[in-house]
BASE-342899 format. One record per atom (N, C-alpha, C): residue number from 1; residue in one letter; x, y, z. Coordinates in Angstrom, 2 decimals. Example, Ala and Ser with C-alpha at 12.3 -4.5 7.8 and 13.67 -1.06 7.14 Angstrom:
2
[lumpa 1, a, [13.19, -5.69, 7.80]]
[lumpa 1, a, [12.30, -4.50, 7.80]]
[lumpa 1, a, [13.20, -3.30, 7.80]]
[lumpa 2, s, [12.85, -2.25, 7.08]]
[lumpa 2, s, [13.67, -1.06, 7.14]]
[lumpa 2, s, [12.90, 0.03, 7.87]]
# end
This chain:
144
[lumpa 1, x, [-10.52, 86.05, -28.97]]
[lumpa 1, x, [-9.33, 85.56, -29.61]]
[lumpa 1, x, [-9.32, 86.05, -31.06]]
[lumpa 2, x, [-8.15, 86.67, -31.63]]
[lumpa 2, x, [-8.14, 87.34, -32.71]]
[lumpa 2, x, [-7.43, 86.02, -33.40]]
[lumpa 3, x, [-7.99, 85.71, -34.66]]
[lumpa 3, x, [-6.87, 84.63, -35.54]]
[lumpa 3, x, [-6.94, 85.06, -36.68]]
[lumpa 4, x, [-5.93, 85.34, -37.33]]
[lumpa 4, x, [-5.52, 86.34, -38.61]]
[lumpa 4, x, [-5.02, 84.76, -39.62]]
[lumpa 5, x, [-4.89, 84.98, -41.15]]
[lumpa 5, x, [-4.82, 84.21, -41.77]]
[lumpa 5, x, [-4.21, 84.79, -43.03]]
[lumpa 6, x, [-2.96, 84.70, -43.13]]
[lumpa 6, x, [-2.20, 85.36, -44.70]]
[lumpa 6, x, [-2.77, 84.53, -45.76]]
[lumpa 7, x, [-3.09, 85.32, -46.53]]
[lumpa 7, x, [-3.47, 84.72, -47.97]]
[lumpa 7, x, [-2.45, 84.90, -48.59]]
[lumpa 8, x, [-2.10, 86.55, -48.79]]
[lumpa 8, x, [-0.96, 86.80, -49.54]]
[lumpa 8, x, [-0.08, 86.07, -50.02]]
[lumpa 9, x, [0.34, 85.37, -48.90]]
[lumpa 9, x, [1.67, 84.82, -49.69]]
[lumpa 9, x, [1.45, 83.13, -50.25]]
[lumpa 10, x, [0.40, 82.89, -50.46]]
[lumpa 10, x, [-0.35, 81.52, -51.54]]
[lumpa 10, x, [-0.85, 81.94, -52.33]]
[lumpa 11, x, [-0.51, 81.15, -53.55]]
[lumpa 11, x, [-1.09, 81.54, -54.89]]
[lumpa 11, x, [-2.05, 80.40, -54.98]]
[lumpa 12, x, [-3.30, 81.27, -54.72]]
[lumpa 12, x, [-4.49, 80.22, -55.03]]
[lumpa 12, x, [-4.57, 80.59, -56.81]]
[lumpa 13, x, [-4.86, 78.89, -57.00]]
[lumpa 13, x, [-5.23, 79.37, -58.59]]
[lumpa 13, x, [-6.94, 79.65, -58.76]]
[lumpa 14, x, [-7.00, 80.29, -59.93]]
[lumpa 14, x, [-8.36, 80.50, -60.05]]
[lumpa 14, x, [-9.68, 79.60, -60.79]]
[lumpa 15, x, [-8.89, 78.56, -61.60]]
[lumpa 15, x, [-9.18, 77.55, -62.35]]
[lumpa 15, x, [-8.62, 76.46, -61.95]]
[lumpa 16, x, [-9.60, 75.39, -62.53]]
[lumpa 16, x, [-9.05, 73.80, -61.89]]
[lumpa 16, x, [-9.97, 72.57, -63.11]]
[lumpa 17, x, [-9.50, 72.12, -63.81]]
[lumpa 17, x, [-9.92, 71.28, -64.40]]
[lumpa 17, x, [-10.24, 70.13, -63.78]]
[lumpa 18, x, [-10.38, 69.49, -62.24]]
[lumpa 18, x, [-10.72, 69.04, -61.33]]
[lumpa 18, x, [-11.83, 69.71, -60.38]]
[lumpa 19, x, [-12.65, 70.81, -60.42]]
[lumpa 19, x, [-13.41, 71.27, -59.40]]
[lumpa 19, x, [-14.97, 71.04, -59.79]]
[lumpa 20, x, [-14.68, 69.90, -58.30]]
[lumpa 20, x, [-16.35, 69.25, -57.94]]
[lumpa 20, x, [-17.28, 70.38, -57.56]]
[lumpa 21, x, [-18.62, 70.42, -58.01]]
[lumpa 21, x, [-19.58, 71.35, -57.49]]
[lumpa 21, x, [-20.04, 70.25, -56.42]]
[lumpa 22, x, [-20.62, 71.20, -54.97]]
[lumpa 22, x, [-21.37, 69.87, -54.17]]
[lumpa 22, x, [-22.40, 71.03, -53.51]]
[lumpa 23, x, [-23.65, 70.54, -54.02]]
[lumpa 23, x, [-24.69, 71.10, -54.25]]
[lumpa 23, x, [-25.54, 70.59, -52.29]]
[lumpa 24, x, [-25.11, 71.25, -51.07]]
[lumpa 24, x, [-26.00, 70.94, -50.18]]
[lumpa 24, x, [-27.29, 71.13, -49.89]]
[lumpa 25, x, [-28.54, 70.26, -49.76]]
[lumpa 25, x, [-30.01, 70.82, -49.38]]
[lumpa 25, x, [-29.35, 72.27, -48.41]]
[lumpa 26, x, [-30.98, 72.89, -48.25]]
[lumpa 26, x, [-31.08, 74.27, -47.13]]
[lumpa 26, x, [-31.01, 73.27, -46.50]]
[lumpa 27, x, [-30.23, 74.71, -45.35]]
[lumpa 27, x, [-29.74, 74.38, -43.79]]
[lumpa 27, x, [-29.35, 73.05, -43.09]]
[lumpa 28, x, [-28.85, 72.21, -44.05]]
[lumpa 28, x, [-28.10, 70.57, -43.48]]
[lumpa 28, x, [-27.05, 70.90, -43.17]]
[lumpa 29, x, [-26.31, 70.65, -42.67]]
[lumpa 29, x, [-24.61, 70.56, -42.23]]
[lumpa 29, x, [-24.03, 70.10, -43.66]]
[lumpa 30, x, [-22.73, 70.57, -43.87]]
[lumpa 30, x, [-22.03, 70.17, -45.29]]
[lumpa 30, x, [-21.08, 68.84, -44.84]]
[lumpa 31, x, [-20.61, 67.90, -45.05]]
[lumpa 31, x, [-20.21, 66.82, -44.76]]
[lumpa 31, x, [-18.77, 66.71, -44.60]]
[lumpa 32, x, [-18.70, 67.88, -45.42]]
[lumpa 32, x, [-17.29, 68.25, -45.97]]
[lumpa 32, x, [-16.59, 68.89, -44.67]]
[lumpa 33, x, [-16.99, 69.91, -44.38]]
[lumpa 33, x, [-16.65, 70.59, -43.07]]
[lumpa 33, x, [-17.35, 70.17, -41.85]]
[lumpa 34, x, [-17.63, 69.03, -41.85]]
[lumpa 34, x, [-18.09, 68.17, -40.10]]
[lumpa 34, x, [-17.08, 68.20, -39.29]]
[lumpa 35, x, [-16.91, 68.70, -38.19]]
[lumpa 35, x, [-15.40, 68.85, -37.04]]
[lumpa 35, x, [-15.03, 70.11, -36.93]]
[lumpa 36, x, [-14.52, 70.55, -37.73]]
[lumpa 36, x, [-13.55, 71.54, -38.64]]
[lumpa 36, x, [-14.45, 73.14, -37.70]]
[lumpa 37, x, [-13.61, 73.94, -37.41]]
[lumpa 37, x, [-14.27, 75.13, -36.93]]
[lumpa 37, x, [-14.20, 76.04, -37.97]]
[lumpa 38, x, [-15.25, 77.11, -37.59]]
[lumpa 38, x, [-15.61, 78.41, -38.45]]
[lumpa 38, x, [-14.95, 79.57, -38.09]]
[lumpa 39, x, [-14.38, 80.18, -39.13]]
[lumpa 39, x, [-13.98, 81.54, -37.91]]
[lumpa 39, x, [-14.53, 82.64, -38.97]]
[lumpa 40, x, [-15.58, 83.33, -38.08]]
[lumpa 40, x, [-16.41, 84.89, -38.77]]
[lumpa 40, x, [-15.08, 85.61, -39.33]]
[lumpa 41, x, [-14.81, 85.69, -40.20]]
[lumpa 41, x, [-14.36, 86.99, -41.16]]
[lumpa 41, x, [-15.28, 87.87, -42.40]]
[lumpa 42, x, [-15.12, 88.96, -42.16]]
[lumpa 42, x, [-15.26, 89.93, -43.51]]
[lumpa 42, x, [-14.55, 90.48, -43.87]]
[lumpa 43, x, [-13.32, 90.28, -43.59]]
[lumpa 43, x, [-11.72, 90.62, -44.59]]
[lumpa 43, x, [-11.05, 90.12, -45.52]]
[lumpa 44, x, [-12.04, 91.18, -46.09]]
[lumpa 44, x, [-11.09, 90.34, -47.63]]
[lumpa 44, x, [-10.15, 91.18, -48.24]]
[lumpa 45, x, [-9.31, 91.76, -47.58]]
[lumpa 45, x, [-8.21, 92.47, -48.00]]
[lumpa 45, x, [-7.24, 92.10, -48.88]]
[lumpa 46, x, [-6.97, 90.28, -48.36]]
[lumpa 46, x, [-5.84, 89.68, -48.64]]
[lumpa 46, x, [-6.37, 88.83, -49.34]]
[lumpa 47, x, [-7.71, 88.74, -50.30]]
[lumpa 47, x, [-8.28, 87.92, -50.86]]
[lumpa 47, x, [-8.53, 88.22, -52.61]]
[lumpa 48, x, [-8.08, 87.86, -53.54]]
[lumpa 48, x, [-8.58, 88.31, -54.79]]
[lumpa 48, x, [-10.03, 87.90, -55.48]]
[lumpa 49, x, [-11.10, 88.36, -55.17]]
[lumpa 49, x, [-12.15, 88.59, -55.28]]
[lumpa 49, x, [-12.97, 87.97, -57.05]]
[lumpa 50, x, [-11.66, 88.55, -57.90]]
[lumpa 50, x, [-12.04, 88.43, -59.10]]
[lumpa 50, x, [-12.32, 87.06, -59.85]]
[lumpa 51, x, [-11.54, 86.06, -59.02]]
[lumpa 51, x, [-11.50, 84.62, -59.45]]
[lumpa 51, x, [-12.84, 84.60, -59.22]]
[lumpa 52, x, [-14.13, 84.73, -58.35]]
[lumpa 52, x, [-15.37, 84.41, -58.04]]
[lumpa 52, x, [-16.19, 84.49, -59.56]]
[lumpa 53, x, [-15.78, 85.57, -60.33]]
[lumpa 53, x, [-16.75, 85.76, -61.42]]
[lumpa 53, x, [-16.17, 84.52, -62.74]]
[lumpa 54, x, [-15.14, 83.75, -62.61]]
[lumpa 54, x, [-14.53, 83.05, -63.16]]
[lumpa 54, x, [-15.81, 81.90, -63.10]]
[lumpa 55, x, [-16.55, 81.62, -62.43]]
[lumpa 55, x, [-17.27, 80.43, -61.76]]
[lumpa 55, x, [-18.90, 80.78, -61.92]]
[lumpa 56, x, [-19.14, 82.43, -62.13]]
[lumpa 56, x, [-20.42, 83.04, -62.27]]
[lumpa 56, x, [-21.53, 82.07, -63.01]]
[lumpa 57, x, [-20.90, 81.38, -64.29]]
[lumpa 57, x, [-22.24, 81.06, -65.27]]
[lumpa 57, x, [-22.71, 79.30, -64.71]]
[lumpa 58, x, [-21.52, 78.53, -64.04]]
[lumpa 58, x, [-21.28, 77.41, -63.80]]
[lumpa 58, x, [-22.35, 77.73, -62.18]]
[lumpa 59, x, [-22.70, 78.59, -61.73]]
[lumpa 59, x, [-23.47, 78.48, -60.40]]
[lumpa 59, x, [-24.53, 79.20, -60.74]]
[lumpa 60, x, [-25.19, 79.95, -62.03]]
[lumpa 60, x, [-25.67, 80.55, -62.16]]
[lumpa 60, x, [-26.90, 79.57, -62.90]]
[lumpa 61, x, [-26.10, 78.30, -63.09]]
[lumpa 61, x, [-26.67, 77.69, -63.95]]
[lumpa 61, x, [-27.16, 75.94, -62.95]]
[lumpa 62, x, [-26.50, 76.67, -61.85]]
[lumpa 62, x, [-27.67, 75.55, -60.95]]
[lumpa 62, x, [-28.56, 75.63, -60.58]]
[lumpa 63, x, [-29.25, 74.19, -60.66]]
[lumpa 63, x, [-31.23, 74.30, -59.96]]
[lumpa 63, x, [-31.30, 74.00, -58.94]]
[lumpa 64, x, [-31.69, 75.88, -58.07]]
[lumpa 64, x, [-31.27, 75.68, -56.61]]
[lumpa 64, x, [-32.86, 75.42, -56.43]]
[lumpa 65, x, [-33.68, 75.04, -56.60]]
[lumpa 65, x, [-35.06, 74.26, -56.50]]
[lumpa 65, x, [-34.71, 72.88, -56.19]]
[lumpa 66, x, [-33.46, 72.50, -56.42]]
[lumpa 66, x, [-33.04, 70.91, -55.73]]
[lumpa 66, x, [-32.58, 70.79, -54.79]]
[lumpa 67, x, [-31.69, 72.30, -54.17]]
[lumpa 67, x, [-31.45, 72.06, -52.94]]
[lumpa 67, x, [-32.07, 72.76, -51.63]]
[lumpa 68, x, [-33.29, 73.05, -52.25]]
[lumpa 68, x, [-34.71, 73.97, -51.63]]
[lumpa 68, x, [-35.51, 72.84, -50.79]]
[lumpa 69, x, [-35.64, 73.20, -49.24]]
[lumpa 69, x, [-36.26, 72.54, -48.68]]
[lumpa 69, x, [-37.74, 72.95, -48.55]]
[lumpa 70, x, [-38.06, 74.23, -48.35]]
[lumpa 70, x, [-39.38, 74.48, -47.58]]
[lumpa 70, x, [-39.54, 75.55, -48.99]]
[lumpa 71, x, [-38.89, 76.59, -49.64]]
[lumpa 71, x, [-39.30, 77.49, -50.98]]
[lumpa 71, x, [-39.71, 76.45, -51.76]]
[lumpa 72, x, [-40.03, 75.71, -51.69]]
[lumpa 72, x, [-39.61, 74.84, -53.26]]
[lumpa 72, x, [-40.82, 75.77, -54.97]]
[lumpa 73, x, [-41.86, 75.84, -54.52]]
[lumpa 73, x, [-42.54, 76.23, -55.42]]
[lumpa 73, x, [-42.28, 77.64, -55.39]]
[lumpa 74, x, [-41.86, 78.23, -54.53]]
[lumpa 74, x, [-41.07, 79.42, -55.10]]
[lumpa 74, x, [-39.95, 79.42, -56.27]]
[lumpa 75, x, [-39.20, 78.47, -56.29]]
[lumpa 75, x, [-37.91, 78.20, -56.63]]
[lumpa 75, x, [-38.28, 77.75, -57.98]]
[lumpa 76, x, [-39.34, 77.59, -58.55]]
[lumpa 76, x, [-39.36, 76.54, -59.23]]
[lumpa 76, x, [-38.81, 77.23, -60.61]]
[lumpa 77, x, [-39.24, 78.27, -60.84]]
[lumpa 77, x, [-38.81, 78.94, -61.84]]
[lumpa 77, x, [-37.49, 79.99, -61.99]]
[lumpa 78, x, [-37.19, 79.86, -60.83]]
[lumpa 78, x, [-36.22, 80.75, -60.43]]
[lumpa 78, x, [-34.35, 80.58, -61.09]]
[lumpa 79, x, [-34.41, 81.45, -61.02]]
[lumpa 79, x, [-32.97, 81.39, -62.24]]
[lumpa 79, x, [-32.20, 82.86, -61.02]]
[lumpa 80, x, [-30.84, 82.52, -61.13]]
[lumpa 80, x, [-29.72, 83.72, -60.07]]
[lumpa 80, x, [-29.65, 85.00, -61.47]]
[lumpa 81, x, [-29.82, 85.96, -60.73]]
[lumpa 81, x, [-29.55, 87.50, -61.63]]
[lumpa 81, x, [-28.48, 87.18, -62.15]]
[lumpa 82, x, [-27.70, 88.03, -63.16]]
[lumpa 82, x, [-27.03, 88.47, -63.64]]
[lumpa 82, x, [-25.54, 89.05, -62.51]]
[lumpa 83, x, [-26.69, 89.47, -61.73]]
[lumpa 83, x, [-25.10, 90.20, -61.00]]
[lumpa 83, x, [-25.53, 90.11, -59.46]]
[lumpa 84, x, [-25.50, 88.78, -59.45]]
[lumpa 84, x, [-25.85, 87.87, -58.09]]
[lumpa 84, x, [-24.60, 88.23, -57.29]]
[lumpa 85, x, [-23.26, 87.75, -57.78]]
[lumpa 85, x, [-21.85, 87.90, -57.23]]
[lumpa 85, x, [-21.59, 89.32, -56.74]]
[lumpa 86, x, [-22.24, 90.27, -57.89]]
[lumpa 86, x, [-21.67, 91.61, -57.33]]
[lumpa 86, x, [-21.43, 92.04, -56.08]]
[lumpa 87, x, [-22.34, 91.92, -55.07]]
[lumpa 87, x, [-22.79, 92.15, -53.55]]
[lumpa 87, x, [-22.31, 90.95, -53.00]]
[lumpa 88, x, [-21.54, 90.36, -53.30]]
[lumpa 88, x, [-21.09, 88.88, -52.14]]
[lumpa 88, x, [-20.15, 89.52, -51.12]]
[lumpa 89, x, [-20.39, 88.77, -49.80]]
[lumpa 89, x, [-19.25, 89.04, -48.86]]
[lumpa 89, x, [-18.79, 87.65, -48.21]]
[lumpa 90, x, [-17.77, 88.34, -48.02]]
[lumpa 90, x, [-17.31, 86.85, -47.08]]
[lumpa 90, x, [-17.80, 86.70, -45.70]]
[lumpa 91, x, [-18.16, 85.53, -45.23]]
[lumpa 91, x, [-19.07, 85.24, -43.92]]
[lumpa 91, x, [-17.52, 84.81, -43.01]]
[lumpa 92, x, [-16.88, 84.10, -43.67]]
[lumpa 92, x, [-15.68, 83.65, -42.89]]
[lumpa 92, x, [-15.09, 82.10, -43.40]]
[lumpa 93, x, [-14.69, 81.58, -42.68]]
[lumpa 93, x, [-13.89, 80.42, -43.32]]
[lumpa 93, x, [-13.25, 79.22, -42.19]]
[lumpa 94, x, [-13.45, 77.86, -43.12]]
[lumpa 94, x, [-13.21, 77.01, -42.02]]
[lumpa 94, x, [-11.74, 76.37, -42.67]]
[lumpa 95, x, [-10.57, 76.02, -41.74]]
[lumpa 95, x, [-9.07, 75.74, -41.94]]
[lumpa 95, x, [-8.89, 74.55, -41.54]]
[lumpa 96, x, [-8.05, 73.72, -41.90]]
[lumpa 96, x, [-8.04, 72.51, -41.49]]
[lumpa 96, x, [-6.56, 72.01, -42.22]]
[lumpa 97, x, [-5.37, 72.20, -41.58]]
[lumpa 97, x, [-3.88, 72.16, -42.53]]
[lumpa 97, x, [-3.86, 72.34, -43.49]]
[lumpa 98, x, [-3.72, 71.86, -44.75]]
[lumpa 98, x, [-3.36, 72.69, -45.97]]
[lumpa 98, x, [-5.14, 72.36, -46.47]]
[lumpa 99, x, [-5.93, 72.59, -45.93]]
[lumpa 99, x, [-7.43, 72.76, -46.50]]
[lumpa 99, x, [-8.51, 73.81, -46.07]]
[lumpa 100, x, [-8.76, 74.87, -46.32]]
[lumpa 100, x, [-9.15, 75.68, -46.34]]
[lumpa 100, x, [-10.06, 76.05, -47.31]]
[lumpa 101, x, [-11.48, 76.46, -46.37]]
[lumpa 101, x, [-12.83, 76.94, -47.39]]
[lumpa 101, x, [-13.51, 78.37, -47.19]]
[lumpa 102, x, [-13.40, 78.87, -47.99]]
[lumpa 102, x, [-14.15, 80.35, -47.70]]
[lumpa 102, x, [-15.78, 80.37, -48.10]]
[lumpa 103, x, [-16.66, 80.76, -47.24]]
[lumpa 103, x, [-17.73, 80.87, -46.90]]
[lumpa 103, x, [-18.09, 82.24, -47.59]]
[lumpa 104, x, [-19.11, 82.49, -48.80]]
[lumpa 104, x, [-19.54, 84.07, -48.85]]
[lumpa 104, x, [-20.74, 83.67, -49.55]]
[lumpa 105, x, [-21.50, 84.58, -48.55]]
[lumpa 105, x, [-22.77, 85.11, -48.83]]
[lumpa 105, x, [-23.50, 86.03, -49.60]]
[lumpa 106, x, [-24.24, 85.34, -50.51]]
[lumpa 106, x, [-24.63, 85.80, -52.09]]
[lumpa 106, x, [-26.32, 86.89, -51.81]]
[lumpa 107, x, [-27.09, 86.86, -52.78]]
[lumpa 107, x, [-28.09, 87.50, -52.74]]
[lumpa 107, x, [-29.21, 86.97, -51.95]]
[lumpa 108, x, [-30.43, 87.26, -51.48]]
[lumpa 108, x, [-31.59, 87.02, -50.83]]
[lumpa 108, x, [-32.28, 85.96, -51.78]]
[lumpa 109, x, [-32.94, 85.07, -51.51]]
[lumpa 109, x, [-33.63, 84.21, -52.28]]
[lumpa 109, x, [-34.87, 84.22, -51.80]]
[lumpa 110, x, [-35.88, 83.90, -53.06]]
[lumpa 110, x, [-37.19, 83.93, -52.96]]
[lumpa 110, x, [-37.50, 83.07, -51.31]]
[lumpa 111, x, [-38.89, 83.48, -50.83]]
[lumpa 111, x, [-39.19, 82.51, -49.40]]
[lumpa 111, x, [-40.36, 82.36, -49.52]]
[lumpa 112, x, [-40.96, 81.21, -48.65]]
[lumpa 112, x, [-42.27, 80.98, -48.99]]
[lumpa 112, x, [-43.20, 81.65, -47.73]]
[lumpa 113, x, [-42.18, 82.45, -47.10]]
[lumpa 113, x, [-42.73, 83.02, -45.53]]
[lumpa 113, x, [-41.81, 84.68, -45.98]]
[lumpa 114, x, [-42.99, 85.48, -45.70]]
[lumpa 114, x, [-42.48, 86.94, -45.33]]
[lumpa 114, x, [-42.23, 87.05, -43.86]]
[lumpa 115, x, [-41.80, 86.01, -43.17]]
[lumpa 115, x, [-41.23, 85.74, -41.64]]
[lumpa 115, x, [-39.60, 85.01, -42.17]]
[lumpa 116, x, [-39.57, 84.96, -43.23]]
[lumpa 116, x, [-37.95, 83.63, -43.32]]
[lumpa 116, x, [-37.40, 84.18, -44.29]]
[lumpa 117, x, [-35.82, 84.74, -44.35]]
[lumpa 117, x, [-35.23, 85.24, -45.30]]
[lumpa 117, x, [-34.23, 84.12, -45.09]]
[lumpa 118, x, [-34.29, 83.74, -46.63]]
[lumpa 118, x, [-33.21, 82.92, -47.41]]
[lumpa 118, x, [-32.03, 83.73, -47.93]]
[lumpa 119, x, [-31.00, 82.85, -48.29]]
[lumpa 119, x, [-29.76, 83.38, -48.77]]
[lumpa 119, x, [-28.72, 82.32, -49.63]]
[lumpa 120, x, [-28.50, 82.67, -50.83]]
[lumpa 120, x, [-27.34, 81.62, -51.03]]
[lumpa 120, x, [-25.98, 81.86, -50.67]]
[lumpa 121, x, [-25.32, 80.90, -50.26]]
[lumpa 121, x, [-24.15, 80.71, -49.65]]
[lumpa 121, x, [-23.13, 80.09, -50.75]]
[lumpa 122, x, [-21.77, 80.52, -50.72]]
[lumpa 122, x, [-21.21, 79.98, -51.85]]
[lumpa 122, x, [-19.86, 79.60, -50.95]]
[lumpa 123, x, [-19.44, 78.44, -51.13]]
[lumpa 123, x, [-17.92, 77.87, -50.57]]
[lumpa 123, x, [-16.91, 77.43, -51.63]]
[lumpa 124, x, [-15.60, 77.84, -51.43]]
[lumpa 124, x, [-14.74, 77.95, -52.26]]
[lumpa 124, x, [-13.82, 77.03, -51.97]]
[lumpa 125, x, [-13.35, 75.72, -51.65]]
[lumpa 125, x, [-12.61, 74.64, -51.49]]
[lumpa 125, x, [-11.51, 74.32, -51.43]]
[lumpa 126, x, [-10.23, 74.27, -50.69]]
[lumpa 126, x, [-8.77, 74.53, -51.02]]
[lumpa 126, x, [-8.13, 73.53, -50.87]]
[lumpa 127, x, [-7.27, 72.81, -51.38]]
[lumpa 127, x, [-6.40, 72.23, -50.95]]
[lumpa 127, x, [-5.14, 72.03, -51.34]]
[lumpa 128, x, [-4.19, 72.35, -50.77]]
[lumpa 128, x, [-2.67, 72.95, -50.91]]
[lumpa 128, x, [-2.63, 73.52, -52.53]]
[lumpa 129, x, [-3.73, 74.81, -51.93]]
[lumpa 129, x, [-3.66, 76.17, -52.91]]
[lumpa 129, x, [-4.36, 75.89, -53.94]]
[lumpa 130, x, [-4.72, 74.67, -54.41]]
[lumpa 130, x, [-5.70, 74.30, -55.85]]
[lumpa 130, x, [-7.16, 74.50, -55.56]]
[lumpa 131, x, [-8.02, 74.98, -55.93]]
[lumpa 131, x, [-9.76, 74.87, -55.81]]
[lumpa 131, x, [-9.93, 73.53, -56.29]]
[lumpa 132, x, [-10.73, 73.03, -55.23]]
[lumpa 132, x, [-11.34, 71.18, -55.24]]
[lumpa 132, x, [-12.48, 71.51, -55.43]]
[lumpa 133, x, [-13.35, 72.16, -54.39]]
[lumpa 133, x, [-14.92, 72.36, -54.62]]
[lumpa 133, x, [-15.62, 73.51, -54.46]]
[lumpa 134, x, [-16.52, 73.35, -55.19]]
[lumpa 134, x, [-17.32, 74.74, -54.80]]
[lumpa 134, x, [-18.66, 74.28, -54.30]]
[lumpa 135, x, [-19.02, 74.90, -53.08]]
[lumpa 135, x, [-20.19, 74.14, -52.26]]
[lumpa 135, x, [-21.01, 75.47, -52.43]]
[lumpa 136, x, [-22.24, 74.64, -53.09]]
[lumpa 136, x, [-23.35, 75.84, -52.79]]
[lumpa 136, x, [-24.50, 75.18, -52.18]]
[lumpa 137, x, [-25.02, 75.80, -50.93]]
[lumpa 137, x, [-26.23, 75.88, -50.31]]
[lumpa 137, x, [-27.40, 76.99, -50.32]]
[lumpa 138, x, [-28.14, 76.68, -49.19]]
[lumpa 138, x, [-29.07, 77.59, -48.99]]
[lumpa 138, x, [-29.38, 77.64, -47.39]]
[lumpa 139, x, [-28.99, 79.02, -46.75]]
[lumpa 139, x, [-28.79, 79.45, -45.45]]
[lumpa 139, x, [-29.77, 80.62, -45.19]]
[lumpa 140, x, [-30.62, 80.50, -43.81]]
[lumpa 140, x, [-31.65, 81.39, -43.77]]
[lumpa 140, x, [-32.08, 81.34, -42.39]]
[lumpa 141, x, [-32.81, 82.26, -41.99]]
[lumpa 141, x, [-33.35, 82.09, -40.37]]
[lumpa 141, x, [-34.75, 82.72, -40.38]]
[lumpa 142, x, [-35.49, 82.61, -39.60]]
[lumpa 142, x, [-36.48, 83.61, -39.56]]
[lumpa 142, x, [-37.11, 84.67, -38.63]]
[lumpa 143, x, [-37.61, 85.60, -38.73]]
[lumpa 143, x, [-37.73, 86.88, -38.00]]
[lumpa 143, x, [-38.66, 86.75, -37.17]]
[lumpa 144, x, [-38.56, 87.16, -35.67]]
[lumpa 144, x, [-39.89, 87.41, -35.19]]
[lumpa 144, x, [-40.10, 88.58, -34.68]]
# end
């Protein structure tokens, strides 16, 4: 099943003097999107990209050592590069009438297993076109 999604023609704003950060532990379910389905996209054609760096120093400047389950003493000192955002893609996005969250996947994060690659995940929060939240986790699997 193909499901396509116009951005184009909504003007998401890029700023919000209202936008909650909601900081989830690794790999819990987000509370926010419980029900709600996912749909895999990496098209971001119809997406303006640039609002993300608007938000750079405000996520750059969280202690993802709090929402570290199993890295933790990896994490401890750990601070996001400089140009963490550069390489983000979109994983896809969950819709729900006028609420909509985009899912994109940031840089590799330290692990406490050369079997388990970590990743931060960044969610972008919508509701009728305003940014509400920005959800950041930590998403990872491991290799065998």
């Amino acid at each position: 099943m193909l499901i396509l999604i116009f951005i184009s023609s909504c003007a998401f704003q890029s700023r919000s003097d209202n936008v909650e950060i909601v900081k989830v532990k690794e790999m819990e379910s987000i509370k926010e999107l419980e029900g709600i389905s996912f749909v895999k996209s990496s098209d971001t054609n119809s997406l303006d990209l640039k609002y993300l760096k608007n938000f750079k120093n405000i996520i750059r400047n969280i202690n993802l050592q709090e929402i570290s389950k199993w890295a933790i003493n990896e994490m401890k000192n750990y601070k996001l590069p400089e140009n963490f955002i550069d390489n983000i893609s979109l994983e896809g996005f969950y819709k729900k009438e006028k609420d909509i969250t985009y899912f994109f996947k940031s840089i590799e994060l330290p692990t406490h297993s050369p079997l388990v690659k970590r990743f931060l995940y960044i969610g972008f929060n919508y509701k009728d076109s305003k940014l509400k939240k920005i959800i950041i986790t930590i998403q990872g699997y491991a290799e065998e």
